[in-house]
mmCIF file as Biopython writes it, N, C-alpha, C and O atoms, coordinates in Angstrom:
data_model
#
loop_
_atom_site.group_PDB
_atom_site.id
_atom_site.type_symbol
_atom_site.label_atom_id
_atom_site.label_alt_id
_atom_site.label_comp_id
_atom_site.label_asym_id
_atom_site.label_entity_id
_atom_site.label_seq_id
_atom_site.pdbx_PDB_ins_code
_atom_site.Cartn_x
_atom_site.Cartn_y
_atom_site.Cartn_z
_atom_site.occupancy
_atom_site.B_iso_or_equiv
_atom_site.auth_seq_id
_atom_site.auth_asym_id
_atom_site.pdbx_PDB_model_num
ATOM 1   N N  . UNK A ? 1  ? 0.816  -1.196 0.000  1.0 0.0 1  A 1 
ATOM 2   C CA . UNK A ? 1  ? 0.000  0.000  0.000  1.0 0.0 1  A 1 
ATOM 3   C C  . UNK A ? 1  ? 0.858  1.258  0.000  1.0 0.0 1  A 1 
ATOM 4   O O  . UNK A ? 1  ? 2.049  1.290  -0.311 1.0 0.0 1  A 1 
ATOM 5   N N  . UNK A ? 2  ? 0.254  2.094  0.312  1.0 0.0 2  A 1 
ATOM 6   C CA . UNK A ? 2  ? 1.071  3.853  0.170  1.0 0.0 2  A 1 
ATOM 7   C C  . UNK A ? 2  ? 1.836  3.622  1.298  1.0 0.0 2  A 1 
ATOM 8   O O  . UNK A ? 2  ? 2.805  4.372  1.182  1.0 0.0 2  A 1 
ATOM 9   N N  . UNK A ? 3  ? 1.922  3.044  2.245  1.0 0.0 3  A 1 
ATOM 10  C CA . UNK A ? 3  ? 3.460  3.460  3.405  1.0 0.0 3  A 1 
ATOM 11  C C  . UNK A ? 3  ? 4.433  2.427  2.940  1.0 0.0 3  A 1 
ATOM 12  O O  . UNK A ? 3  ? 5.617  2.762  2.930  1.0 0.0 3  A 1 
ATOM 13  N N  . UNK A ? 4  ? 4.066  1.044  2.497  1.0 0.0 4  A 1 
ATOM 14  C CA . UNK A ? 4  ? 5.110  0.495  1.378  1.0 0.0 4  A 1 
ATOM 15  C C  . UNK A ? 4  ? 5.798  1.158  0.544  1.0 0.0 4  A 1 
ATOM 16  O O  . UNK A ? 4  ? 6.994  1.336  0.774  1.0 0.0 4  A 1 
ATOM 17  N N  . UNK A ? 5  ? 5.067  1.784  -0.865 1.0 0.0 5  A 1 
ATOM 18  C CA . UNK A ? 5  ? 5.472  2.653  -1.213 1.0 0.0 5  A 1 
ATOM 19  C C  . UNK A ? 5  ? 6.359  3.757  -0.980 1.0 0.0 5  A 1 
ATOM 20  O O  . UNK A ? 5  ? 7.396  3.834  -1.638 1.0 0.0 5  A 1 
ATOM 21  N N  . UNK A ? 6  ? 6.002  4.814  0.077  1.0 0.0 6  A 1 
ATOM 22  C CA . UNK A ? 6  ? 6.715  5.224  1.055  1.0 0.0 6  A 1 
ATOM 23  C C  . UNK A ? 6  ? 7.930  4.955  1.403  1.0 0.0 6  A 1 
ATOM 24  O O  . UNK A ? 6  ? 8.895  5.457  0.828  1.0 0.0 6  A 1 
ATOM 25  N N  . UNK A ? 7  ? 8.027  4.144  2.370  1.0 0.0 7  A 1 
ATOM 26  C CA . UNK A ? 7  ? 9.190  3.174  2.551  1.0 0.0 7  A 1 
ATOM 27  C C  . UNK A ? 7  ? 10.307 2.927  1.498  1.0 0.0 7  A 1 
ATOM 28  O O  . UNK A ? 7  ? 11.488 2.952  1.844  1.0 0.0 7  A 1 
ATOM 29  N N  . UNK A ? 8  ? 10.044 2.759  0.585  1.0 0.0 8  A 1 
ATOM 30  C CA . UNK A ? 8  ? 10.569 2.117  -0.317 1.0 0.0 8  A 1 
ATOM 31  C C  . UNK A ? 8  ? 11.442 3.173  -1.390 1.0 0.0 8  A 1 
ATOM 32  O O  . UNK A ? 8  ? 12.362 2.982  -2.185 1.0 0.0 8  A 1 
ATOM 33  N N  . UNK A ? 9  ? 10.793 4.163  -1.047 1.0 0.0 9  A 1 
ATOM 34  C CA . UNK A ? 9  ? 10.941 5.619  -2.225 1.0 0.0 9  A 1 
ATOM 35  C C  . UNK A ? 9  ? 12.295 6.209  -0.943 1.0 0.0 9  A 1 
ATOM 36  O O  . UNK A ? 9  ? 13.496 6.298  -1.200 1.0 0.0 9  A 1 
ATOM 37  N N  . UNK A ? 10 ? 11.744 6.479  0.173  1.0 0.0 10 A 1 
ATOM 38  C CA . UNK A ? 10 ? 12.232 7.007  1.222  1.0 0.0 10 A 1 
ATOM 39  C C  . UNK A ? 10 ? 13.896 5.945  1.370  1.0 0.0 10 A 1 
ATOM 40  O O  . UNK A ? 10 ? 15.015 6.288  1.750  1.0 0.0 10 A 1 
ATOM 41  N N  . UNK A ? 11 ? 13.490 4.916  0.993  1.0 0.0 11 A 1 
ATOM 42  C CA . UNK A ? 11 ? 14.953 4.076  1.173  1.0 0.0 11 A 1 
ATOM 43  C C  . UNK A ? 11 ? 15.483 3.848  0.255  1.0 0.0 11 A 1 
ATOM 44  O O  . UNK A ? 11 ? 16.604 3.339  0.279  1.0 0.0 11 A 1 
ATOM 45  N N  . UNK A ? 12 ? 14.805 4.171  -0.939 1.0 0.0 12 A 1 
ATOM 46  C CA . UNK A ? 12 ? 15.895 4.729  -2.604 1.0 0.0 12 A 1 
ATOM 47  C C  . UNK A ? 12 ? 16.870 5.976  -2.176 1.0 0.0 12 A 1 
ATOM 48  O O  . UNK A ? 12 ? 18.040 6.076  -2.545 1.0 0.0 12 A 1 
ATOM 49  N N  . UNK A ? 13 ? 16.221 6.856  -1.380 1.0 0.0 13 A 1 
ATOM 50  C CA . UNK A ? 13 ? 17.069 7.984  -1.046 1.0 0.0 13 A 1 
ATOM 51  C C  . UNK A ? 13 ? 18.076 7.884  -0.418 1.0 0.0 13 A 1 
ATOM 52  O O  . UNK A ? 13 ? 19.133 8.409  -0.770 1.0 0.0 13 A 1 
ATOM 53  N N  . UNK A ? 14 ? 17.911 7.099  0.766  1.0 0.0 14 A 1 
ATOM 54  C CA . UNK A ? 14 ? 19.228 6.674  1.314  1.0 0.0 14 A 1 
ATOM 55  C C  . UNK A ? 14 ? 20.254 6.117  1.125  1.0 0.0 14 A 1 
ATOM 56  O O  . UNK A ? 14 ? 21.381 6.251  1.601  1.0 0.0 14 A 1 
ATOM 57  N N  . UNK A ? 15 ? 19.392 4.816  -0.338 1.0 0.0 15 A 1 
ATOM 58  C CA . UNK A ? 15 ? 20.747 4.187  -0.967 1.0 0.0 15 A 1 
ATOM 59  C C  . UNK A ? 15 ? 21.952 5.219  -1.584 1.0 0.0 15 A 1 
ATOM 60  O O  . UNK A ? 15 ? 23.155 5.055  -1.789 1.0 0.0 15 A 1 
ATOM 61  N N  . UNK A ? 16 ? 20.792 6.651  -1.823 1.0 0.0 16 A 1 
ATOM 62  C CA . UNK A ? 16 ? 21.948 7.060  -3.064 1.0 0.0 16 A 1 
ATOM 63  C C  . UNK A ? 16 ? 23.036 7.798  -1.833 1.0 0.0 16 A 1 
ATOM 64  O O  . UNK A ? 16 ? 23.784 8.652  -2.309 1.0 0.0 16 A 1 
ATOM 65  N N  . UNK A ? 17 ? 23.168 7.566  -0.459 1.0 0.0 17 A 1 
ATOM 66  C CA . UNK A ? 17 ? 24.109 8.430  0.020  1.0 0.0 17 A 1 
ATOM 67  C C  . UNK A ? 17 ? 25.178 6.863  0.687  1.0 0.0 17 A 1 
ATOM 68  O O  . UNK A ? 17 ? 26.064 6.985  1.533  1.0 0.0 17 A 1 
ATOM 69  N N  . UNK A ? 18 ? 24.743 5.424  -0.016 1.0 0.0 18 A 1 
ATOM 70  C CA . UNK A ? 18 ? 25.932 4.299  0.551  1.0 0.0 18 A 1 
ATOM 71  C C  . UNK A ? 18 ? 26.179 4.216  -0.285 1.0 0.0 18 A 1 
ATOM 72  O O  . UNK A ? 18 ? 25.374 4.507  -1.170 1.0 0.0 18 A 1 
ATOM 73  N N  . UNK A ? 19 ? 27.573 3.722  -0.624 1.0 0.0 19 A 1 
ATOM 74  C CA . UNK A ? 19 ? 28.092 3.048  -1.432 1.0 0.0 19 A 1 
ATOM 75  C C  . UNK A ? 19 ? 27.459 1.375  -1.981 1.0 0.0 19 A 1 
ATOM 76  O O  . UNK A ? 19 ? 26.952 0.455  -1.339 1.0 0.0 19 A 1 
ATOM 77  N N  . UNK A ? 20 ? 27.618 1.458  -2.713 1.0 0.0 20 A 1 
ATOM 78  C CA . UNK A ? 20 ? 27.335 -0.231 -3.551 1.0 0.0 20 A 1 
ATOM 79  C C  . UNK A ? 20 ? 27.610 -1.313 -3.091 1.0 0.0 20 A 1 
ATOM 80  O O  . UNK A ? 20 ? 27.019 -2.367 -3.328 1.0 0.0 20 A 1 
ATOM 81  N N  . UNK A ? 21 ? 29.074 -1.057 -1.979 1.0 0.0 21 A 1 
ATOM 82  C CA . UNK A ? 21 ? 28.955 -2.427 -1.263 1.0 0.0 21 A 1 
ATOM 83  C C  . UNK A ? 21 ? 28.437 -2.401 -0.262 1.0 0.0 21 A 1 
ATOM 84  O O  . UNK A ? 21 ? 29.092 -3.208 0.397  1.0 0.0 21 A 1 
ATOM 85  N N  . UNK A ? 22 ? 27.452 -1.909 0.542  1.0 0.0 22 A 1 
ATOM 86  C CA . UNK A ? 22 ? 26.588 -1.958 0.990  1.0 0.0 22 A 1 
ATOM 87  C C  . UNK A ? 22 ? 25.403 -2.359 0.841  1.0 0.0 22 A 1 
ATOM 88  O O  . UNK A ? 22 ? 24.654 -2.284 1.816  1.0 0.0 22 A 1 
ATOM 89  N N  . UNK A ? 23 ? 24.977 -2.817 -0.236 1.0 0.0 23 A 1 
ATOM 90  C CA . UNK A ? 23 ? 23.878 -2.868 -1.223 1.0 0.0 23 A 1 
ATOM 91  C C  . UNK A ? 23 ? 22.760 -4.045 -0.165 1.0 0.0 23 A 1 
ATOM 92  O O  . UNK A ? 23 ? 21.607 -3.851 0.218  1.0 0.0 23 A 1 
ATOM 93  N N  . UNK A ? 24 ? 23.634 -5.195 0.048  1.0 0.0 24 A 1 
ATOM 94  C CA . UNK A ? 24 ? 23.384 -5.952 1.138  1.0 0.0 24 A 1 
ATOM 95  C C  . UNK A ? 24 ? 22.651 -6.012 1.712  1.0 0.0 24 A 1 
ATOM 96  O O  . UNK A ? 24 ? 21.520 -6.493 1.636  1.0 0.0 24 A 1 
ATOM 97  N N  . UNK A ? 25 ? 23.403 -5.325 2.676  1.0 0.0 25 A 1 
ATOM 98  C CA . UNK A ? 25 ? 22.908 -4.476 4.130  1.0 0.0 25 A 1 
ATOM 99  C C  . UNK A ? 25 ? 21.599 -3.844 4.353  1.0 0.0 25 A 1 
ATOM 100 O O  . UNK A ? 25 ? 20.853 -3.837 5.332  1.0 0.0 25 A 1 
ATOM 101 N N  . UNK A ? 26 ? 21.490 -3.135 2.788  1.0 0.0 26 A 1 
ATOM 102 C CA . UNK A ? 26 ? 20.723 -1.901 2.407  1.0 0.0 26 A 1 
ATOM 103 C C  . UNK A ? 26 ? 19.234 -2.659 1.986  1.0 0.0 26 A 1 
ATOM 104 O O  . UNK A ? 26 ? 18.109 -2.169 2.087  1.0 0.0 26 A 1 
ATOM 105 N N  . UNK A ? 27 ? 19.566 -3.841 1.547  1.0 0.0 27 A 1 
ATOM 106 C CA . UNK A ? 27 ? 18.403 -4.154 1.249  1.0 0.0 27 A 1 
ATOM 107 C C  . UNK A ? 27 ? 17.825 -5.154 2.575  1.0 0.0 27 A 1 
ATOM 108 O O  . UNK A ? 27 ? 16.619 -5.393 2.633  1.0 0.0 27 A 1 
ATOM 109 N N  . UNK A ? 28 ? 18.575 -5.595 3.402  1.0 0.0 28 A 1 
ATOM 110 C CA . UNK A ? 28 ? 18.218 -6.349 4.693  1.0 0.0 28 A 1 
ATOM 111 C C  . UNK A ? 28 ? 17.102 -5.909 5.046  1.0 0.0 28 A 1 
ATOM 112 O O  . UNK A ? 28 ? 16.139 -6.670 5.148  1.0 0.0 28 A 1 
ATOM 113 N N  . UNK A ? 29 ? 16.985 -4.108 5.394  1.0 0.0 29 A 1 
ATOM 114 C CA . UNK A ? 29 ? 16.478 -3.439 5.836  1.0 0.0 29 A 1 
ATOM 115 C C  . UNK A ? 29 ? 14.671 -3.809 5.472  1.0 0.0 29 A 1 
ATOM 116 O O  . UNK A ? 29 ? 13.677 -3.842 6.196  1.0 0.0 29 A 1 
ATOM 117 N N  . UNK A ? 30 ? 14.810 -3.957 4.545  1.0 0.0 30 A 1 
ATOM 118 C CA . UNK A ? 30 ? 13.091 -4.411 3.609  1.0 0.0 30 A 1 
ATOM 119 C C  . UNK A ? 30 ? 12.837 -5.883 4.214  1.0 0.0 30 A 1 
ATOM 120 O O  . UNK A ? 30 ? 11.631 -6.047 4.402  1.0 0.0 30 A 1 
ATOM 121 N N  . UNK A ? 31 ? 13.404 -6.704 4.477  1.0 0.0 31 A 1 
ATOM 122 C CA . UNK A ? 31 ? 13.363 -7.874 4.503  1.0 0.0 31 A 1 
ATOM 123 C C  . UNK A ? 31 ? 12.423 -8.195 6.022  1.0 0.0 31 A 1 
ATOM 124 O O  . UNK A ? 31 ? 11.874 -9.256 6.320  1.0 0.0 31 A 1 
ATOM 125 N N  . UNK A ? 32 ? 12.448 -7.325 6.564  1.0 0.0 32 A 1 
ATOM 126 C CA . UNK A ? 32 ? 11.642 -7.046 8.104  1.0 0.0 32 A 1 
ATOM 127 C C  . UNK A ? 32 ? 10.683 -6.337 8.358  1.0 0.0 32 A 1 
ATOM 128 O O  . UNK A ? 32 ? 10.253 -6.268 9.510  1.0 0.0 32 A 1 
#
């Protein structure tokens, strides 16, 4: 729904301030 969405837009943003090898990590975060 829209806070999925949300979420998801909101944690595109953050990827763009880690680096790539983080990518991981970065996606753990969704997994919960």
């Amino acid at each position: 729904g829209f806070i999925k969405k949300k979420k998801i837009s909101s944690g595109l943003m953050i990827k763009l301030y880690l680096p790539d090898c983080e990518l991981s990590e970065f996606l753990r975060i969704f997994e919960y």
